[in-house]
C-alpha positions as CSV (number, residue, x, y, z in Angstrom):
1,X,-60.2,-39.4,-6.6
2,X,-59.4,-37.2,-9.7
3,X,-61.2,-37.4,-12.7
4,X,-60.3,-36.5,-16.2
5,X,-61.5,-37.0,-19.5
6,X,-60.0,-39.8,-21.2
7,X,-59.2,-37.6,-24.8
8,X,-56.7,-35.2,-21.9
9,X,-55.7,-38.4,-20.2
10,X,-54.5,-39.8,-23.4
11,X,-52.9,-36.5,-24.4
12,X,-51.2,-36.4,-21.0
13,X,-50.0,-39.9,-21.4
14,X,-48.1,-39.5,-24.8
15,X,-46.8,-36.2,-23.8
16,X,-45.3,-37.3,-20.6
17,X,-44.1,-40.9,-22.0
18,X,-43.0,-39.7,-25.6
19,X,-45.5,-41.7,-27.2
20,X,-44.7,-44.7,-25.8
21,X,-48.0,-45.5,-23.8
22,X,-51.6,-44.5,-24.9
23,X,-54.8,-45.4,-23.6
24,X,-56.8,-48.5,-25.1
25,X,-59.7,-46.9,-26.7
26,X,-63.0,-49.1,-26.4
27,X,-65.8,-49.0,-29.0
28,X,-68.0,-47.7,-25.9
29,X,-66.1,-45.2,-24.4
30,X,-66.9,-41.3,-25.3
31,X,-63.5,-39.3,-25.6
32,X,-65.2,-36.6,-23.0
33,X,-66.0,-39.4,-20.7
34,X,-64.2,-38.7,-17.3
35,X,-62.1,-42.1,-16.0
36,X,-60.1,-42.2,-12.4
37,X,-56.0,-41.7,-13.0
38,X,-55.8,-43.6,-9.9
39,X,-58.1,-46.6,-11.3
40,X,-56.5,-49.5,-13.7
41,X,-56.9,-48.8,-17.2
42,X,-55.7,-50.5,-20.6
43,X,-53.0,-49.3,-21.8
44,X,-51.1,-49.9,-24.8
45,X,-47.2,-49.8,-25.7
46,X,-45.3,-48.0,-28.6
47,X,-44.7,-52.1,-29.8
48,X,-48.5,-53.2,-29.5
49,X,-48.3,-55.3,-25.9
50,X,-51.0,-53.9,-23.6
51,X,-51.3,-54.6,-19.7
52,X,-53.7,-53.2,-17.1
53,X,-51.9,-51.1,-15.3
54,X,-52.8,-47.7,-12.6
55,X,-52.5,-44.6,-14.9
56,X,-50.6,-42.4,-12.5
57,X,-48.1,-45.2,-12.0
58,X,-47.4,-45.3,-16.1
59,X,-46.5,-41.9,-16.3
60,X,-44.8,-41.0,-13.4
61,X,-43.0,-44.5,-12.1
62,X,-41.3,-46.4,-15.0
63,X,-40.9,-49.4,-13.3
64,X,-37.6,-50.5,-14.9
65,X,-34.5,-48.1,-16.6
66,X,-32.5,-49.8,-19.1
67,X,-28.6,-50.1,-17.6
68,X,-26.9,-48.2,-20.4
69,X,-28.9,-45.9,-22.1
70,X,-30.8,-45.1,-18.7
71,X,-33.8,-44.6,-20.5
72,X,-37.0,-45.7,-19.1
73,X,-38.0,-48.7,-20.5
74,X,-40.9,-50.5,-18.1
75,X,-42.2,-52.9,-21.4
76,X,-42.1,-55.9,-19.5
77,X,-42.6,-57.1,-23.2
78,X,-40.0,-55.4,-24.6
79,X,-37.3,-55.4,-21.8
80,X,-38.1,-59.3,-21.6
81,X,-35.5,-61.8,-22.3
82,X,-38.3,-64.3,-23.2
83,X,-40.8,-62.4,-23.8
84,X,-43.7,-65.0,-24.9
85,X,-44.6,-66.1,-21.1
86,X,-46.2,-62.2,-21.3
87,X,-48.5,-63.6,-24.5
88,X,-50.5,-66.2,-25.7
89,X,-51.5,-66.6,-29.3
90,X,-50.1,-62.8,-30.5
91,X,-48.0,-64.2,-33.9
92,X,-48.0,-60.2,-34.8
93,X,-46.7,-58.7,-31.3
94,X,-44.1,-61.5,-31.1
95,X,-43.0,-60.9,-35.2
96,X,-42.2,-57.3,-34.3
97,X,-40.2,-57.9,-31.1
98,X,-38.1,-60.4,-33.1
99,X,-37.7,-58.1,-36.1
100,X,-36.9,-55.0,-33.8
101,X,-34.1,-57.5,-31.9
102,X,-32.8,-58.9,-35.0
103,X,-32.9,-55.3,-37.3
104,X,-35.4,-56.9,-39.2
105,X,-33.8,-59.5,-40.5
106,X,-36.1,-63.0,-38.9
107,X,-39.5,-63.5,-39.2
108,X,-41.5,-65.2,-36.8
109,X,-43.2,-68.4,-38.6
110,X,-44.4,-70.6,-35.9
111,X,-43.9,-71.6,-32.5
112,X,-44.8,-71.9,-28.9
113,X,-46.2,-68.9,-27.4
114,X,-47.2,-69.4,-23.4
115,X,-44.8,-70.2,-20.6
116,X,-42.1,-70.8,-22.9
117,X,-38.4,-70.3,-21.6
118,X,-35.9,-68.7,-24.1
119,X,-34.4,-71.8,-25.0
120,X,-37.9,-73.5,-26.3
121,X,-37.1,-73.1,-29.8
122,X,-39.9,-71.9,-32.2
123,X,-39.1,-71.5,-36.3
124,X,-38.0,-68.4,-37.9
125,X,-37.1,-66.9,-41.8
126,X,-34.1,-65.0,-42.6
127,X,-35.3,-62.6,-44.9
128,X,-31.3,-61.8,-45.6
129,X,-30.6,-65.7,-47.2
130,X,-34.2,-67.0,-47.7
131,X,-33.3,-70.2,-44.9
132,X,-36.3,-71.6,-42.9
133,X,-35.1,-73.2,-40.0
134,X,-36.7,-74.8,-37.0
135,X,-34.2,-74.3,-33.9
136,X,-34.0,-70.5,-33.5
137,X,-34.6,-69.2,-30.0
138,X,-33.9,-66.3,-28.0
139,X,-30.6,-67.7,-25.9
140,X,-29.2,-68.1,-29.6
141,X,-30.3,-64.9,-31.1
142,X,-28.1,-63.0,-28.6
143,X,-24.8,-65.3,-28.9
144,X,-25.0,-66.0,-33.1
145,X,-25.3,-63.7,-35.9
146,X,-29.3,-63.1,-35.6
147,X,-29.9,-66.3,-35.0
148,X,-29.5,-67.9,-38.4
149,X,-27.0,-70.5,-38.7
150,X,-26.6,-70.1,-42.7
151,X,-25.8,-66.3,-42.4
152,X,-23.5,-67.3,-39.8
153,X,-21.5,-69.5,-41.9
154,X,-21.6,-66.8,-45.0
155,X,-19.8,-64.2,-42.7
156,X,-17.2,-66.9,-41.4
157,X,-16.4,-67.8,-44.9
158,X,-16.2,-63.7,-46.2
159,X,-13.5,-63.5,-43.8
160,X,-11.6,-66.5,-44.3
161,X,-11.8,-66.0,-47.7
162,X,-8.3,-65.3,-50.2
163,X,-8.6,-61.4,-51.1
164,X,-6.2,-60.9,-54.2
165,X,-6.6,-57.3,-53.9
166,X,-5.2,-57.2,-50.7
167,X,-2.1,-58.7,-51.6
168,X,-1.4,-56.8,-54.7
169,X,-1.5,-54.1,-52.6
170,X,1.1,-55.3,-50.1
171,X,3.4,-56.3,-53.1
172,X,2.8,-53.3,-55.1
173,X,3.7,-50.9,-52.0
174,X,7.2,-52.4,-52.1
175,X,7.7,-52.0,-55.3
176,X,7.2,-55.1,-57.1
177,X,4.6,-56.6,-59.5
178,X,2.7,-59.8,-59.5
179,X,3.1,-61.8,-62.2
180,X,1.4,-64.6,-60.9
181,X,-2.0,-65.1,-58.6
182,X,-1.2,-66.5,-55.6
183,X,-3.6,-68.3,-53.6
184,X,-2.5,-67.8,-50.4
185,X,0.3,-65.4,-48.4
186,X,2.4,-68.5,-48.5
187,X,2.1,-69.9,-52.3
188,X,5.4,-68.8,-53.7
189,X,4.8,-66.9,-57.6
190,X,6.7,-65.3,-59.8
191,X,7.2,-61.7,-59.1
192,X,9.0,-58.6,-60.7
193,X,11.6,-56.3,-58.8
194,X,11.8,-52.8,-59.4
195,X,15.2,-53.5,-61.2
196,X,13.3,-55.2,-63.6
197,X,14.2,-59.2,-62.1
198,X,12.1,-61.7,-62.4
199,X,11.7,-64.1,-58.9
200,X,10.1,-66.9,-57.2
201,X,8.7,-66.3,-53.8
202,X,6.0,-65.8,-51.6
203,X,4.7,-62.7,-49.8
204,X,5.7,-63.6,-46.7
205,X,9.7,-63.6,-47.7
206,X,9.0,-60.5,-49.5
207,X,7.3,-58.8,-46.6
208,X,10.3,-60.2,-44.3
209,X,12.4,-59.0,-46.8
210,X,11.1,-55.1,-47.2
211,X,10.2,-54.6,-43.6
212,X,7.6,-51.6,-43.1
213,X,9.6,-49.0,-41.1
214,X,8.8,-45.4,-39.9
215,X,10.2,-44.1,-43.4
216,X,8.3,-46.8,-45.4
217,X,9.1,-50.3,-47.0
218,X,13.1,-50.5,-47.4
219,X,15.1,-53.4,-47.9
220,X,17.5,-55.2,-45.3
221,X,20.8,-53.6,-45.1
222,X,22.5,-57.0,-46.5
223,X,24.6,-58.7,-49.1
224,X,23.1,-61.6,-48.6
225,X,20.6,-62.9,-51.4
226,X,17.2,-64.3,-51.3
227,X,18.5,-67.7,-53.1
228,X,21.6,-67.6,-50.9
229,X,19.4,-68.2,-47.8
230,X,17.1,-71.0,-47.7
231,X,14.5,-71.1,-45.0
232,X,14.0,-74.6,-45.2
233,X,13.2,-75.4,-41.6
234,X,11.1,-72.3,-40.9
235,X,7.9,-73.0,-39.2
236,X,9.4,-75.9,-37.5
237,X,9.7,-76.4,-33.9
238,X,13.4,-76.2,-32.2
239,X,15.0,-79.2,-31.1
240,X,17.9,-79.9,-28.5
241,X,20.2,-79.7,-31.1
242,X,19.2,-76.4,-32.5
243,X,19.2,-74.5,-29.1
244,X,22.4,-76.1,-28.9
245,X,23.9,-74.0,-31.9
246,X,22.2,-70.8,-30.7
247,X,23.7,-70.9,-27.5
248,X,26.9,-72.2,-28.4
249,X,26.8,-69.5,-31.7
250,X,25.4,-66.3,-29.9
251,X,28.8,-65.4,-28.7
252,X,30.3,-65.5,-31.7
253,X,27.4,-64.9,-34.7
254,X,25.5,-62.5,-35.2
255,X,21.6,-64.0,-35.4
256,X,21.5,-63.1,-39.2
257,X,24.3,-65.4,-39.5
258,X,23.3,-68.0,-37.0
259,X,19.7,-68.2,-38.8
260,X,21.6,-68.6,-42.1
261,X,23.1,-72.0,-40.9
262,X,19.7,-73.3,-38.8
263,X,17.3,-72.4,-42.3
264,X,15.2,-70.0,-40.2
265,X,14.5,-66.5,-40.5
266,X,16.3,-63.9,-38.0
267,X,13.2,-62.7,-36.2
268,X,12.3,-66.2,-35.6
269,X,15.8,-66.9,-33.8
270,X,15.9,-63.5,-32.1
271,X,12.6,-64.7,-30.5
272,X,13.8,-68.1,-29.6
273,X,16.9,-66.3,-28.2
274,X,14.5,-63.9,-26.0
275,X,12.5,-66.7,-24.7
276,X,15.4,-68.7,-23.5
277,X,17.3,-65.6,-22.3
278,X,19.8,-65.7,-24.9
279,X,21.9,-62.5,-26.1
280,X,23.4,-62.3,-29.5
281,X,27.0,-60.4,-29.4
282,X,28.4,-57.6,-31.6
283,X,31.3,-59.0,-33.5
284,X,32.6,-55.4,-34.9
285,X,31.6,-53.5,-30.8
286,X,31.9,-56.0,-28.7
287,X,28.7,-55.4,-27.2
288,X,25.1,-56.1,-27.1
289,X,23.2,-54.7,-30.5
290,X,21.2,-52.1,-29.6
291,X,17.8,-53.1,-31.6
292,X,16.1,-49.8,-32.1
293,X,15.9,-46.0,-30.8
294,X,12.4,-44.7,-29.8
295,X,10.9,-41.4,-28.6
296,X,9.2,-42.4,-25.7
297,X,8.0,-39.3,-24.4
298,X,6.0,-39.6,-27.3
299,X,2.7,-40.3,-25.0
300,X,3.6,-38.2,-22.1
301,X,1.4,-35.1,-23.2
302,X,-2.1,-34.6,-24.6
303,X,-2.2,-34.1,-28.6
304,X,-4.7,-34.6,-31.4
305,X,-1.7,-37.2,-32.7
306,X,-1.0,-39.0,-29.4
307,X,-4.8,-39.8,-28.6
308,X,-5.2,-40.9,-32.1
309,X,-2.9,-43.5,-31.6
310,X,-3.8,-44.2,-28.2
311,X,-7.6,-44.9,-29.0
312,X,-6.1,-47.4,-32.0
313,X,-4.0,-48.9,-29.2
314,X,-7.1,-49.3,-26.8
315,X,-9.3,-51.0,-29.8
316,X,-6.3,-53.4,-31.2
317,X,-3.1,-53.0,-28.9
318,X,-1.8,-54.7,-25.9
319,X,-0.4,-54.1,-22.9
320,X,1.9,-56.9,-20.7
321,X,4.8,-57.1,-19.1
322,X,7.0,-60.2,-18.8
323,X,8.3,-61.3,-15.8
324,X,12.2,-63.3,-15.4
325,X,13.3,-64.3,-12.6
326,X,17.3,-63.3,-13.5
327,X,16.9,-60.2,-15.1
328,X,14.8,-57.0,-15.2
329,X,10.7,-57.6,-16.1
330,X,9.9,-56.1,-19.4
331,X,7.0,-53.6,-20.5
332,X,5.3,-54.4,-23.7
333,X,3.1,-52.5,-25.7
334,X,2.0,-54.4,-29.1
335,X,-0.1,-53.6,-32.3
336,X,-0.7,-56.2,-34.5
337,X,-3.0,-56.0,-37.3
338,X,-3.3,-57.6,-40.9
339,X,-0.4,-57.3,-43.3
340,X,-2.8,-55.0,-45.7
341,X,-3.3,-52.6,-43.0
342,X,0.4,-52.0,-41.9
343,X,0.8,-48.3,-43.1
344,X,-1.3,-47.5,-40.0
345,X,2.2,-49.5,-38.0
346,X,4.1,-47.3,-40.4
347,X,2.6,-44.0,-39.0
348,X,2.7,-45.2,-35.7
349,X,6.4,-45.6,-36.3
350,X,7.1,-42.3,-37.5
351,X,4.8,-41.0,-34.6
352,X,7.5,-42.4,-31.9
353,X,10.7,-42.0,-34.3
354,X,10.8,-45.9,-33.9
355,X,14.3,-46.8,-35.9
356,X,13.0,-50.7,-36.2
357,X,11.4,-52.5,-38.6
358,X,8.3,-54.2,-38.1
359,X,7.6,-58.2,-37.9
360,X,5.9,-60.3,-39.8
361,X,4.0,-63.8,-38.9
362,X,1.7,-66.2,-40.8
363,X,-1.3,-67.8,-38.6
364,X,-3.0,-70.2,-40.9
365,X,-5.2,-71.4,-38.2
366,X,-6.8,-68.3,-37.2
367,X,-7.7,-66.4,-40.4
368,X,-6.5,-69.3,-43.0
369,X,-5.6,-67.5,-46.2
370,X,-6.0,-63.9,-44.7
371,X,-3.6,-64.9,-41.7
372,X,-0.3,-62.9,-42.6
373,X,0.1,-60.3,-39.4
374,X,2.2,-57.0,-39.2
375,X,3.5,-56.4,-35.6
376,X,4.9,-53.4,-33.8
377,X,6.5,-54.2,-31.1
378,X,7.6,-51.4,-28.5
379,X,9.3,-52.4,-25.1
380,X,9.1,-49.6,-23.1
381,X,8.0,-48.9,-19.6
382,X,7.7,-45.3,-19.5
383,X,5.8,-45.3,-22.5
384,X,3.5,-48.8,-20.9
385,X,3.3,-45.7,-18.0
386,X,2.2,-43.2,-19.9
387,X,-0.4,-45.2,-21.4
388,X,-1.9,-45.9,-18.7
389,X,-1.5,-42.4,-16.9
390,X,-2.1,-40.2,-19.4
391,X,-4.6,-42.1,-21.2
392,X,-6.3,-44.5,-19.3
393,X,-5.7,-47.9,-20.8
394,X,-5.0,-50.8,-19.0
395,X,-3.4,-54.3,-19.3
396,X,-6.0,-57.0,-20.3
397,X,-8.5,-54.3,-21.2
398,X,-11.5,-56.1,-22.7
399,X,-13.8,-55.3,-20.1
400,X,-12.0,-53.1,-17.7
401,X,-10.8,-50.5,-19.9
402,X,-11.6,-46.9,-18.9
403,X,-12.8,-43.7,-21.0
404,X,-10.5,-40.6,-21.7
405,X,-10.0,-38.3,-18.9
406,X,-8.9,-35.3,-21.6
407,X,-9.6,-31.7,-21.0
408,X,-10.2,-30.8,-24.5
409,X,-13.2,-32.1,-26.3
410,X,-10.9,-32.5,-29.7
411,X,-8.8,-35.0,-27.9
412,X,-11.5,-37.0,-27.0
413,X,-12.8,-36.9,-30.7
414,X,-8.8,-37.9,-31.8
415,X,-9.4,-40.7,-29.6
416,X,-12.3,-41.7,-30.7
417,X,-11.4,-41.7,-33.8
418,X,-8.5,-44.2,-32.9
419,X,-11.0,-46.5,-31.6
420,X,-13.1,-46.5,-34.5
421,X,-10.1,-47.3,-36.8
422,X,-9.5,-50.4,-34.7
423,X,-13.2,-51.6,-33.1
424,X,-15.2,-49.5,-35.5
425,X,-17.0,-50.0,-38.6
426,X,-18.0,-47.7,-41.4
427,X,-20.3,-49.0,-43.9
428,X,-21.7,-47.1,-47.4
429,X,-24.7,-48.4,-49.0
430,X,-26.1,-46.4,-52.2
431,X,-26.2,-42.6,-52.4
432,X,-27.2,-41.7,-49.4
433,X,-27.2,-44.3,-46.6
434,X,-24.2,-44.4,-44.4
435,X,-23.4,-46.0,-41.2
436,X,-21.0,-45.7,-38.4
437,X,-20.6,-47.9,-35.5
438,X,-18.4,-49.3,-32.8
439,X,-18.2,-51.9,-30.6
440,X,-17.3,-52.0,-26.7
441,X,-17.4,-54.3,-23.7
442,X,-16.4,-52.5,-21.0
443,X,-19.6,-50.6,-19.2
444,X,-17.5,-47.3,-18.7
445,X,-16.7,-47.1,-22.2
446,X,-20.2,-48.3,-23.2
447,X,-21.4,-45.1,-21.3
448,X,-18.7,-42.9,-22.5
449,X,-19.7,-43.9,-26.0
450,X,-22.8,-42.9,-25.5
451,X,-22.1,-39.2,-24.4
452,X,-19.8,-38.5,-26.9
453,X,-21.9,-40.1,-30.0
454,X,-24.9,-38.0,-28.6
455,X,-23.0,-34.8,-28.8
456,X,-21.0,-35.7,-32.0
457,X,-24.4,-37.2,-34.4
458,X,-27.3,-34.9,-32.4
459,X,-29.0,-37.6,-31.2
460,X,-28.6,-41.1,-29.2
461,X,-27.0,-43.6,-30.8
462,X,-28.9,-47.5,-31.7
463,X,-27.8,-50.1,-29.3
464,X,-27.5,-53.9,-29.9
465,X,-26.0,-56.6,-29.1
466,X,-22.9,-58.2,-30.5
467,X,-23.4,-61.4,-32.0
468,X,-19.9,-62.4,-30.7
469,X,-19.7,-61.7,-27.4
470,X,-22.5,-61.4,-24.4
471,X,-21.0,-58.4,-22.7
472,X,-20.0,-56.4,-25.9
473,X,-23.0,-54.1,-27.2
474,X,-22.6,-52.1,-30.9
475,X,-23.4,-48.4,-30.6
476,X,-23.9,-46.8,-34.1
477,X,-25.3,-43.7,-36.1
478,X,-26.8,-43.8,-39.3
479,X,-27.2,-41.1,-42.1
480,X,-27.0,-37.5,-41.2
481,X,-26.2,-38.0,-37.8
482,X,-23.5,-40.4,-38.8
483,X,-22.2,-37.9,-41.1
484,X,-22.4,-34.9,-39.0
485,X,-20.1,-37.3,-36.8
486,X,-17.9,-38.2,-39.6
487,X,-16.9,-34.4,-40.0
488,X,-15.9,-33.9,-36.6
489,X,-13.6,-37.2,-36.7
490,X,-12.1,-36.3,-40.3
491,X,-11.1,-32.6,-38.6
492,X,-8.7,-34.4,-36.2
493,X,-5.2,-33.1,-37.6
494,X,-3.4,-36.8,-38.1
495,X,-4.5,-38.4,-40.9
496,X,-7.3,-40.5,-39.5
497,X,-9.5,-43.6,-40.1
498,X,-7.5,-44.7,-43.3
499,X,-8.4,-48.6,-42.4
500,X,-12.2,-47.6,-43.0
């Protein structure tokens, strides 16, 4: 059996495990004393655990690879779900796995720490909001927010919460002026025109109003006035009677006019009149309207431009097609986003030459005060094709969705630069810390993400879990890696990442 001396075993060990392992040094053994590689030894972990383990098999046979990173990660410790069935009595060792898992955010106060399952809860600090609480466990740190229920709350209520800012911004963009503060999308205030009028409405009139288009925010080609047209039964559902006076209208109205005499706005009849198969006519042509022109070889090549837009459409679009039984199934392709973010719709616009006007919808449910929605809508099956041909997405793409197949690395950085617009995150804190990450659920992509964040930052990027989703993991980079990724994302040719 070989023998070597435990200060060149030691030296071995760190060397061939990148300082993971070392040898457990006892107050009795000399550093030249020769020890058996083939014998069980102490050995200690990079995160304090030790375990008597054979020497050879610690630095040649990880006994466990973790399934993303591929890394060797044989812990049983660290890789444990419920790690405190491998302790007993270690407060310290079980503090730093839950700091580690939580980015330092819980403490470990007291609990249970032998043959405990993950769900035997144990209490826990957050050093973030200074709550003590007594039913943190490990099932919950990997579903909540880190496990605390108060922090939880906090970022629920940032989101929900009324952001004047971003609705100045929507009004100011079309040309008006708040005169009021509004509390909500839907809380009608007085506003000023560019011709200098004073009105009373709400933002969701005025965004229905000055739709954004490929050339901007423009008004509705119509004499008809604001105060002329009351909306008063917008919102509501349709009865008999109304889908009555569609179909009995269609043939003769146009569904401006028909919405006119029902109190509703004329996207929300046009969509009642495409769910029940309804088609308005042309008075002047005779004819179906044609609703808008499109380029749609527009996704049929490879461009810095195209994968932009296809990575945004990957994070936050939608693919589907509708199936009729009378007529011809229809291929959808859908970005909807926040009403403060619609100049990235706008681009996309110009991007296809799309001659329509985007749509506007209030969900008070979802977001409550934040819940007014830009939509482009695009039916098109070559373009649903080429989607899907030329750049791998996929309907219902969640956890199926595939990586690039580009033969240029720049077009995988455009498009990964459309995903980080949609699923990514950029955050600044003082003068030098920055961070950049993204989030994915689909194991290919989770890969893919990997290799291309590597190559972009210099190094591998921090994995963790999402705090809203089991299957979705966060990659990110922080400081000058994140940067040096930052310049090869802000080289890409479109004008990139302006949501961030």
């Amino acid at each position: 059996m070989k023998k070597i001396a435990f200060a060149e075993v030691n030296k071995r060990l760190k060397q061939l495990r990148a300082g993971e392992w070392s040898l457990v040094k006892g107050t009795d053994i000399d550093p030249d004393q020769l020890i058996t590689v083939s014998a069980r030894h102490w050995v200690q972990h990079s995160c304090g655990f030790e375990v008597y383990r054979v020497l050879q098999s610690v630095w040649r046979y990880p006994s466990s690879t973790h399934k993303v990173s591929n890394t060797a990660d044989d812990c049983h410790y660290c890789s444990g779900k419920s790690p405190r069935r491998y302790i007993e009595g270690r407060n310290d060792l079980y503090d730093l796995w839950l700091q580690k898992k939580t980015d330092g955010q819980l403490q470990f106060i007291s609990g249970q720490l032998t043959n405990s399952s993950s769900r035997t809860s144990f209490t826990a600090l957050c050093t973030t909001c200074g709550t003590q609480f007594d039913d943190a466990n490990e099932a919950k740190l990997s579903k909540q927010f880190n496990g605390c229920p108060t922090c939880l709350e906090n970022r629920r209520n940032r989101q929900r919460a009324w952001c004047l800012e971003d609705a100045i911004a929507v009004v100011n963009r079309r040309g008006f002026i708040l005169l009021d503060e509004p509390q909500n999308y839907a809380d009608p205030v007085m506003m000023l025109s560019p011709s200098g009028e004073r009105i009373h409405q709400n933002i969701i009139d005025l965004c229905s109003q000055y739709p954004g288009t490929k050339d901007g925010f423009q008004r509705l080609n119509s004499s008809i006035k604001t105060q002329d047209w009351p909306q008063f039964n917008q919102g509501l559902p349709y009865s008999s009677k109304d889908r009555k006076t569609v179909v009995d209208l269609s043939t003769e109205k146009s569904a401006r006019e028909v919405a006119i005499q029902l109190g509703r706005s004329e996207g929300s009849v046009r969509q009642f009149a495409i769910k029940n198969d309804i088609a308005f006519e042309d008075k002047e042509h005779g004819c179906h309207q044609q609703r808008y022109q499109i380029n749609e070889s527009a996704f049929c090549t490879h461009c810095e431009t195209s994968a932009f837009f296809a990575g945004l459409l990957a994070a936050d679009g939608s693919l589907y097609i509708r199936h009729y039984d009378t007529k011809k199934d229809t291929y959808t392709t859908k970005l909807e986003i926040q009403v403060v973010d619609e100049p990235t719709l706008t681009r996309l616009a110009s991007f296809l030459s799309y001659t329509g006007k985007l749509t506007y919808r209030f969900i008070k449910n979802v977001s409550d005060n934040r819940g007014l929605y830009a939509c482009l809508n695009i039916t098109s099956e070559k373009i649903y094709d080429d989607l899907i041909s030329y750049h791998n997405l996929s309907p219902n793409k969640s956890r199926t969705l595939q990586p690039p197949a580009y033969d240029q690395l720049k077009y995988e950085i455009a498009y990964l630069a459309g995903l980080i617009e949609g699923d990514g995150h950029i955050k600044i804190a003082g003068a030098n810390e920055i961070n950049l990450s993204i989030i994915s659920a689909s194991k290919a992509m989770q890969a893919w993400l990997i290799d291309i964040l590597t190559e972009l930052g210099g190094e591998a990027p921090a994995i963790s879990a999402n705090s809203l989703s089991k299957k979705a993991l966060s990659f990110s980079l922080s400081n000058e890696p994140a940067r040096k990724a930052l310049r090869s994302l802000l080289k890409v040719k479109s004008r990139t990442m302006s949501r961030k």
